[in-house]
C-alpha positions as CSV (number, residue, x, y, z in Angstrom):
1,X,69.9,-17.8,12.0
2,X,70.2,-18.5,8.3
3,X,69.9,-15.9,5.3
4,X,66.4,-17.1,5.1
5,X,65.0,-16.3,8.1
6,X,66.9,-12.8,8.0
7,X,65.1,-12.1,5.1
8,X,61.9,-12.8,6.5
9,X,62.6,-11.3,9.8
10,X,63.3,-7.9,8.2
11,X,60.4,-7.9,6.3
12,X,57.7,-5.8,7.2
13,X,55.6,-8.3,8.7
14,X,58.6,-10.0,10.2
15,X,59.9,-6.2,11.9
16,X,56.4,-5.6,13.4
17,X,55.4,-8.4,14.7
18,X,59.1,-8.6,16.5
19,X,58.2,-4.9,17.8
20,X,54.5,-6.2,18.9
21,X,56.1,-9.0,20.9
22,X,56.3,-8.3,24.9
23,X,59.5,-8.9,26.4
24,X,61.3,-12.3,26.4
25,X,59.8,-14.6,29.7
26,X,62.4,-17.6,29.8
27,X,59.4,-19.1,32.0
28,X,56.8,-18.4,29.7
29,X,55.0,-20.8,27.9
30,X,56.7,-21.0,24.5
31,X,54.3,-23.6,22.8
32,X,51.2,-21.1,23.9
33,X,53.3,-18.3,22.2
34,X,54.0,-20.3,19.0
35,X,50.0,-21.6,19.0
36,X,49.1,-18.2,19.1
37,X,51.0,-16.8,16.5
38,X,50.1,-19.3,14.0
39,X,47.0,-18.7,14.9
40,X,46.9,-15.2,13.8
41,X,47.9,-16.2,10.5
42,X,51.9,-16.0,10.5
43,X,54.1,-18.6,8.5
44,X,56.0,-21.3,11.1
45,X,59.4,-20.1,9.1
46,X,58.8,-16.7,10.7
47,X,57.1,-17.6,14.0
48,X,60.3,-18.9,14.9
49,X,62.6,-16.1,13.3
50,X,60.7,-13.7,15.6
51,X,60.7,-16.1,18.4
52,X,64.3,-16.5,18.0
53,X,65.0,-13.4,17.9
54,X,62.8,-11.9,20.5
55,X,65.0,-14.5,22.8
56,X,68.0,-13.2,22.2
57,X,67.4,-9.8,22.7
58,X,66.1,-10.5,26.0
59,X,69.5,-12.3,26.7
60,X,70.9,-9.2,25.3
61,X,70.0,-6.6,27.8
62,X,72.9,-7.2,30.2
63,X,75.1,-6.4,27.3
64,X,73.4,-3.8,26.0
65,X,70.8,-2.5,27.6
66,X,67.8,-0.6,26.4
67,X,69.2,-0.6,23.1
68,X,69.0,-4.8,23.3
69,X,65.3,-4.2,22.3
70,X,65.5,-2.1,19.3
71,X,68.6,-4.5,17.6
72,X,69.0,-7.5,16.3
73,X,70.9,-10.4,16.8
74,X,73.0,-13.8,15.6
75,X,73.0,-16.4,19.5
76,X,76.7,-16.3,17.9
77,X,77.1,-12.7,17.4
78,X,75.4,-12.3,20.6
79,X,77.8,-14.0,22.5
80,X,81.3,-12.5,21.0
81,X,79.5,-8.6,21.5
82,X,81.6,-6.3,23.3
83,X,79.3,-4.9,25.8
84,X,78.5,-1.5,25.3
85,X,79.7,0.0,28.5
86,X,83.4,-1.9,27.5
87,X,82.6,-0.4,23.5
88,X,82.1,3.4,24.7
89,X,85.8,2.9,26.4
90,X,86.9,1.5,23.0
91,X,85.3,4.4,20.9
92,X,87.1,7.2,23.3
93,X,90.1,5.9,22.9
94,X,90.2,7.2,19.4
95,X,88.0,10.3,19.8
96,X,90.7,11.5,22.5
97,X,93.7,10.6,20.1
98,X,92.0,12.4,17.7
99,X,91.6,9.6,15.1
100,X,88.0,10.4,13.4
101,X,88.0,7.8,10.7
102,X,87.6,4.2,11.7
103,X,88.0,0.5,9.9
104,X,86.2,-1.6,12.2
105,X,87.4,-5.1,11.0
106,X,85.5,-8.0,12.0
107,X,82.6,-5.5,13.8
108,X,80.2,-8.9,14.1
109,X,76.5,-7.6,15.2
110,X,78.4,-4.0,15.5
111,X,78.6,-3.3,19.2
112,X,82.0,-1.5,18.9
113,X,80.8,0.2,15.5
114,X,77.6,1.8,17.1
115,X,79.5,3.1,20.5
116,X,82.3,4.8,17.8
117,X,79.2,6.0,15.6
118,X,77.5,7.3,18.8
119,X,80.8,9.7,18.8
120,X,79.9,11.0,15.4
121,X,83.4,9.2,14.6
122,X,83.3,7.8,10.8
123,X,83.5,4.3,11.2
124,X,83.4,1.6,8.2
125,X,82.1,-2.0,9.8
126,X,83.2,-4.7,8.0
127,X,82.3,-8.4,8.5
128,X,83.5,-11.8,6.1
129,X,79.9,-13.3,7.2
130,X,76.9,-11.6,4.7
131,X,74.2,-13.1,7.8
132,X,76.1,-10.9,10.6
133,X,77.3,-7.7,8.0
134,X,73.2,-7.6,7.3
135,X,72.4,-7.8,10.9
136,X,75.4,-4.8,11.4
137,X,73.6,-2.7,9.2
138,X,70.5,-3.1,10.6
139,X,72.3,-2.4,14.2
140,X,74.2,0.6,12.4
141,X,71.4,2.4,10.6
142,X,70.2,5.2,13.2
143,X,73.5,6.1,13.0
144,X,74.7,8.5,9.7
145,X,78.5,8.3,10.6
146,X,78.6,4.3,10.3
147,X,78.5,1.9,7.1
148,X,78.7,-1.3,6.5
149,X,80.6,-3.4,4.2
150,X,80.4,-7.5,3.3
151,X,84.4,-8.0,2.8
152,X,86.9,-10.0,4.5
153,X,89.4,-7.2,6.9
154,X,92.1,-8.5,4.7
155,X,90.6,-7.2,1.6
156,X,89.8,-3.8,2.9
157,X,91.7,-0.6,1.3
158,X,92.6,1.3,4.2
159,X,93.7,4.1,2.8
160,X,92.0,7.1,4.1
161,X,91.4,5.5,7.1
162,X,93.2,7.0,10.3
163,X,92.9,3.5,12.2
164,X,91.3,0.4,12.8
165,X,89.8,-1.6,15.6
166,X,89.9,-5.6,15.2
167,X,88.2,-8.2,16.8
168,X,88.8,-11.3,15.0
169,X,87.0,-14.3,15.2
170,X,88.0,-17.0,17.6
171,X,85.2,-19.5,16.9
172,X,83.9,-21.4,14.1
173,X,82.2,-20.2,11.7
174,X,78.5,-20.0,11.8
175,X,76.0,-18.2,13.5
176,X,74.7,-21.3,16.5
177,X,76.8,-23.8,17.8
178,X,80.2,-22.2,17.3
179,X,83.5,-23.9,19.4
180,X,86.2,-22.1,20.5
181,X,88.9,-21.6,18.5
182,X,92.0,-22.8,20.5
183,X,95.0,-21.9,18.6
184,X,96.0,-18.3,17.4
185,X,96.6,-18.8,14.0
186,X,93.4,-20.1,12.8
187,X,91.9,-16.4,13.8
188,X,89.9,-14.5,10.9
189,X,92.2,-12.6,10.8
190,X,95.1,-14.1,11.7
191,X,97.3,-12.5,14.1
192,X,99.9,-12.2,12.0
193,X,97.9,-9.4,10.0
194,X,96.6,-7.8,12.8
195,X,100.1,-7.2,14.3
196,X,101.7,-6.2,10.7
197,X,98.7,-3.9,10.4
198,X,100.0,-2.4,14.1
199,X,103.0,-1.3,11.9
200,X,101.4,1.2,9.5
201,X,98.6,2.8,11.0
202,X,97.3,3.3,14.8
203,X,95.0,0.2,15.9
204,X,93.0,-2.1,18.7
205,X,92.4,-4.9,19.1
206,X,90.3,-7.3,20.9
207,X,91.5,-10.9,22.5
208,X,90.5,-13.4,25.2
209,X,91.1,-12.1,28.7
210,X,93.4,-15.7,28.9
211,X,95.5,-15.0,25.8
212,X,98.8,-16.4,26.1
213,X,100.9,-13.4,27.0
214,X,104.0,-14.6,25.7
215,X,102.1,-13.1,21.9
216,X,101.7,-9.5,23.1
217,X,104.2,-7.1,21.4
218,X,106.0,-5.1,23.7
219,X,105.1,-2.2,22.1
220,X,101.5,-3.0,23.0
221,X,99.7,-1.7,26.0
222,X,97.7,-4.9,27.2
223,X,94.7,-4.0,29.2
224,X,92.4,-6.7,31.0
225,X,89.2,-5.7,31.5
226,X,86.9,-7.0,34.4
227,X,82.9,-6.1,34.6
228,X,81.2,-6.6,37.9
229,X,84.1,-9.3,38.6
230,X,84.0,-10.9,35.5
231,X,87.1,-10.9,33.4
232,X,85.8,-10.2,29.4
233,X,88.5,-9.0,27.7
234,X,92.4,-8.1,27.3
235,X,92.5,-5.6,24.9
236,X,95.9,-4.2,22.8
237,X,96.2,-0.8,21.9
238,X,99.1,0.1,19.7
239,X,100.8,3.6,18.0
240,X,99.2,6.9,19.6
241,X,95.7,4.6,20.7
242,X,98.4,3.2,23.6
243,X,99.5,5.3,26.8
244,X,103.2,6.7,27.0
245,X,104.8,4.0,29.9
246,X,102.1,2.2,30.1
247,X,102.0,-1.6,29.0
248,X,100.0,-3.2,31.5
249,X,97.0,-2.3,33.0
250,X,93.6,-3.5,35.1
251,X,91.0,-2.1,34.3
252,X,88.0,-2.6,37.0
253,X,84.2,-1.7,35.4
254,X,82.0,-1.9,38.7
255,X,78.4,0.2,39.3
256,X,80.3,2.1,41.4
257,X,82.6,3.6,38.8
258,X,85.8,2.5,37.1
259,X,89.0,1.8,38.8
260,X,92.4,1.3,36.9
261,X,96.0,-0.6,38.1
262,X,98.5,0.6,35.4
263,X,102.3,0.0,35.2
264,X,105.5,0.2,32.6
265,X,105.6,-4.0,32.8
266,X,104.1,-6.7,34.9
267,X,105.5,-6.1,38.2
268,X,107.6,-7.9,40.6
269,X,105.7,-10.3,43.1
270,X,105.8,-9.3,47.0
271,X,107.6,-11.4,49.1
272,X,105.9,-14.4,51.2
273,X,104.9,-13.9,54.6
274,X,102.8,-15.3,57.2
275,X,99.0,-15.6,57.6
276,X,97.3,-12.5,58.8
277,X,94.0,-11.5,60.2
278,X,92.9,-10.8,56.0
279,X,93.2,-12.7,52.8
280,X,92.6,-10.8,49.6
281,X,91.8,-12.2,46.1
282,X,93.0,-10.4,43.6
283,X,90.4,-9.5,40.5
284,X,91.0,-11.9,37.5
285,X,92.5,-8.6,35.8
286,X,94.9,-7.7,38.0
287,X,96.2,-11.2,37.9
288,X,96.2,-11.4,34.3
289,X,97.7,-8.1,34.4
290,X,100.5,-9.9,36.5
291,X,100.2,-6.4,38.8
292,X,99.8,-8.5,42.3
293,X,103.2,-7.5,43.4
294,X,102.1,-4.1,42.9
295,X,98.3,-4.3,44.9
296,X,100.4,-6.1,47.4
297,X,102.4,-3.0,48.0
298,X,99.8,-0.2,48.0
299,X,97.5,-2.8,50.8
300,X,100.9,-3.6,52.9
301,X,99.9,-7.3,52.4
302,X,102.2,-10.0,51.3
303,X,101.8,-13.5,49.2
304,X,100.2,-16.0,51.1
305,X,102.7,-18.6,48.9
306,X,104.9,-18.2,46.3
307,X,103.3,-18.1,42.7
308,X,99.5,-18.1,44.2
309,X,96.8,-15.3,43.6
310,X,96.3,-14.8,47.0
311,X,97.7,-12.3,49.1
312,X,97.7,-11.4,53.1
313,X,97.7,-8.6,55.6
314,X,97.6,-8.1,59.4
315,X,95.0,-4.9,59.0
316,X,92.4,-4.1,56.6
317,X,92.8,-2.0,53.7
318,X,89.8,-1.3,51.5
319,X,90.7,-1.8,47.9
320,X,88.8,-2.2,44.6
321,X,91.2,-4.4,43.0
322,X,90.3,-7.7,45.2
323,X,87.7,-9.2,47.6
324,X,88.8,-9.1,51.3
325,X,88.3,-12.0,53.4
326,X,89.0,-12.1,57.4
327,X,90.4,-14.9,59.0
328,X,88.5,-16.7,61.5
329,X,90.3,-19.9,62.0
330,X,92.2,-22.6,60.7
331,X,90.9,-25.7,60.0
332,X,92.0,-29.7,59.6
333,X,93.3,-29.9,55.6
334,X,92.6,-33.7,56.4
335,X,89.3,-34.7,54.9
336,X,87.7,-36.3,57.6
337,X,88.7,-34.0,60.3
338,X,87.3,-30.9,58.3
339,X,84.2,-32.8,58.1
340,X,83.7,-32.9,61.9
341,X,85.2,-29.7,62.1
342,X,82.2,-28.4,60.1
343,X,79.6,-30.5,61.8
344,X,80.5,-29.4,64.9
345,X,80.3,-25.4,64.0
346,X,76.8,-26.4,62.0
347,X,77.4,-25.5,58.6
348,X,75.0,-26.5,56.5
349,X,75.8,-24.1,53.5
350,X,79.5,-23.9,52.0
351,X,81.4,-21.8,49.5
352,X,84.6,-23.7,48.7
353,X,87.5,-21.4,47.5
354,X,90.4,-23.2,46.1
355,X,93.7,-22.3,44.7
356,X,97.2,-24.2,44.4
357,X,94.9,-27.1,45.4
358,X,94.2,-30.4,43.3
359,X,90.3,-30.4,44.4
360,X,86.9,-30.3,42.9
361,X,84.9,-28.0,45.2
362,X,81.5,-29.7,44.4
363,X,82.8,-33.1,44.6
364,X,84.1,-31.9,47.9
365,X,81.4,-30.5,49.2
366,X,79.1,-33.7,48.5
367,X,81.3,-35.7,50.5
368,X,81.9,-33.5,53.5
369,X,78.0,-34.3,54.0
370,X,77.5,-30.8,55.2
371,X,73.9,-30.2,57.6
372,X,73.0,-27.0,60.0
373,X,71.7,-23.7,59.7
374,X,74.6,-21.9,59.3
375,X,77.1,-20.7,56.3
376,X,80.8,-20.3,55.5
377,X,83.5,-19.6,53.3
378,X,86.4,-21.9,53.0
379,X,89.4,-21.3,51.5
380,X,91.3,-24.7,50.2
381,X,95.2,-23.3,49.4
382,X,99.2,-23.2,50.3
383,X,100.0,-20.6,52.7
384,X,104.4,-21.0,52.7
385,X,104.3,-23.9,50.0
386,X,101.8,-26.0,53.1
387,X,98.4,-27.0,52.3
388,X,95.9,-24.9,54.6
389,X,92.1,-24.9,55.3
390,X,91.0,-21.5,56.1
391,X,87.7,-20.6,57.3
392,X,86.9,-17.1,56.4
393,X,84.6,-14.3,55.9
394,X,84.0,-12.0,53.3
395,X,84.5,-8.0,54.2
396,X,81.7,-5.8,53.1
């Protein structure tokens, strides 16, 4: 989205007809929708602002909920939100340290910036692009605690600020179309200001859940943060917004509830043992977290193989912190022989789980020419350093 169709999609006419829209049908007939529209007299520039937009929020509800349908939104912006249930953690962080006046620097479409608002916290969003600091204030307005400001975080005069919260970009620039941005220093802002900022005042800040570790301070507390088994975020807290003796930490956002790993440093792998009845997987977070030594401990399991994710156990132990599999046999690692192997026990459907393994599980699966009625789990790995195919099942 370009300044010009902002403009015309917070016009008057643009803002109602948006409202007037139904929600987004990604099956919908879109040339129908557009025919119609023109028909009732709008412009083509603002038939497809409004279309636009009325796409993305639809794409925005699993971020954001029932609030996805009264914001608006950049596909960019979109896409680099923190989703609100991961923002409301963010914003208590400084409510409980008592920190009341906020910079958010880099706040994007404002996701953080409304969940500290929501707290009556006084936050100041501030964004480099004018596009997504419009499309922030828009996002910010119901809320009287939050403004907005067009500046680059660098420019900003903290003072009279308690802390900040950063997110800097790791993309291109632009609103569509954005790449990845792969190497630390070309952040807006760098890192290099984010972490000298961490020296005067209290602040978070946002990464990549696959950050290279060997950049966090070590007076950061580096949390990874998994939703419904995806890993989103690592986030670093720093000054009074980070734990006493804490530095790492997993941090497990389910529909269940939350459930948190936390230790003084990564931990200390288990030692390897032998196949059991159960294989777990840790959750991405708790390997990024490098806190399998620790889950290994609390579930009396041990590493399947040394410097591999995956962990084992003679009895069940139900944890939140990684999905258990039972053992039901071991199968031939040799290509052909699985094949008959799985012909002969009619498998017709196949999840392919691989790890330590030089293997493309769909090219696999296309050449084990698998037919029946029935479905599996396979687990392509190194149990002791020794390639192993294990068929498994997952625990409910």
């Amino acid at each position: 989205m370009d300044r010009s169709e902002l403009v015309e999609l917070l016009s008057p006419e643009g803002l109602r007809l948006l409202d007037s829209l139904p929600p987004y049908d990604a099956h919908g007939n879109v040339v129908a929708r557009v025919s119609a529209l023109r028909k009732a007299g709008h412009a083509p520039g603002l038939v497809a602002a409004v279309l636009g937009q009325s796409k993305l929020r639809g794409k925005a509800g699993p971020k954001f909920g029932d609030f996805a349908s009264r914001m608006l939104f950049t596909e960019a912006g979109l896409e680099q939100a923190t989703r609100l249930r991961v923002a409301a953690l963010h914003a208590g962080r400084f409510q409980a340290a008592g920190l009341s006046r906020v910079a958010d620097l880099g706040c994007g479409i404002g996701g953080d910036a409304m969940a500290m608002a929501a707290l009556d916290l006084a936050v100041t969003a501030v964004d480099a692009d004018e596009v997504t600091a419009t499309v922030a204030s828009y996002n910010l307005a119901p809320f009287p605690s939050a403004t907005v400001v067009h500046s680059n975080a660098e420019d900003v005069d903290l003072a009279g600020f308690d802390a900040a919260w950063l997110d800097p970009a790791r993309r291109t620039a632009g609103h569509t179309n954005t790449t990845r941005l792969t190497r630390s220093e070309d952040y807006s802002p760098s890192l290099d200001f984010v972490f000298g900022l961490s020296e005067r005042m209290p602040i978070g800040v946002k990464l990549g859940p696959g950050h290279d570790r060997d950049q966090i301070p070590p007076d950061a507390e580096a949390q990874w943060v998994s939703v419904e088994g995806q890993l989103v975020e690592m986030a670093l807290w720093f000054g009074v917004l980070a734990r006493p003796g804490i530095r790492r930490s997993a941090l497990l956002l389910t529909p269940g509830g939350v459930a948190e790993m936390t230790a003084a440093a990564d931990s200390a792998d288990a030692p390897v043992g032998e196949l059991g009845d159960y294989l777990y997987e840790p959750n991405g977070a708790v390997i990024r977290a490098r806190l399998i030594g620790d889950l290994a401990r609390t579930l009396g399991a041990e590493m399947l193989s040394e410097g591999l994710a995956y962990l084992t156990a003679p009895t069940l132990t139900p944890t939140p912190f990684a999905t258990a599999f039972r053992v039901l046999e071991s199968l031939p690692v040799d290509e052909k022989k699985l094949r008959l192997a799985l012909a002969e026990r009619q498998i017709g459907t196949l999840e392919i789980k691989k790890r330590g393994v030089d293997v493309d599980p769909a090219t696999l699966r296309t050449r084990l020419k698998l037919k029946g009625s029935e479905s599996a789990t396979l687990v392509l790995t190194r149990a002791a350093g020794h390639r192993v195919a294990l068929l498994v099942e997952r625990v409910r």
